[in-house]
C-alpha positions in Angstrom: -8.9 12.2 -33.1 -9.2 9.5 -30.9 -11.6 6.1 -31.1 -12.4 4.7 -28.0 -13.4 0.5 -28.6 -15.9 -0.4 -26.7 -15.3 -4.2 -25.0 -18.3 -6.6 -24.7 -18.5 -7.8 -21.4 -16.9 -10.7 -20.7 -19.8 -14.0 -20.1 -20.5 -15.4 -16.6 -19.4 -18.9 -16.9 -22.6 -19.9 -15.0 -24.3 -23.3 -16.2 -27.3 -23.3 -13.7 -26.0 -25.9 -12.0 -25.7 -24.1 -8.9 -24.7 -26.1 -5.7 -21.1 -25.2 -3.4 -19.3 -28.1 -2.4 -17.4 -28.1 1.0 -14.8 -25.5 0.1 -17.7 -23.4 -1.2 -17.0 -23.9 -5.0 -19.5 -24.1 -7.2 -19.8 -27.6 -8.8 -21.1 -26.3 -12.1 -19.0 -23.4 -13.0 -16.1 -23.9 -9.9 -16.3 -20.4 -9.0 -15.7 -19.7 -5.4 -18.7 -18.3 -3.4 -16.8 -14.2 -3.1 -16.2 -15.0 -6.8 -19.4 -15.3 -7.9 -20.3 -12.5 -5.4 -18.5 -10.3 -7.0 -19.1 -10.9 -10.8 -20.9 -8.4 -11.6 -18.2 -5.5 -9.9 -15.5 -7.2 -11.4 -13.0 -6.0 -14.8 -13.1 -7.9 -17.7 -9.3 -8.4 -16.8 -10.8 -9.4 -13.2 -13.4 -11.7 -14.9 -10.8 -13.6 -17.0 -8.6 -14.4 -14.5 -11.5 -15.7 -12.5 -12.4 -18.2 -15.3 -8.8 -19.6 -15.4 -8.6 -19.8 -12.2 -11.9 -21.8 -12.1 -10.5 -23.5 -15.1 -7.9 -24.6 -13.1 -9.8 -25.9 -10.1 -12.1 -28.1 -12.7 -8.9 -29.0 -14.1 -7.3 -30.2 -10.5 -10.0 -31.5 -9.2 -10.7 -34.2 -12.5 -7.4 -34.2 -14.1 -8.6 -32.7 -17.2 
């Protein structure tokens, strides 16, 4: 018998502060513009790797 685990969705990292900067990156949650696009049609693999790439950018851009 087999048990399939259903896997919550993994959360948008959207903080309503919604405004692209130059390089169309969102200030608030530094997704790109196609990024945030394609959220919802993304994997929760997908989704993950977006964040740490956005984690990344936030992490660039104030050395944090």
């Amino acid at each position: 018998m087999s048990v399939e685990i259903k896997e919550k969705p993994v959360a948008s990292p959207c903080i309503s502060v919604c405004a692209l900067d130059e390089y169309d990156i969102c200030t608030g949650c530094y997704r790109s513009l196609q990024e945030i696009g394609d959220w919802s049609e993304l994997s929760n693999m997908a989704k993950r790797e977006v964040i740490f790439l956005a984690s990344r950018r936030c992490k660039d851009k104030y050395g944090l």
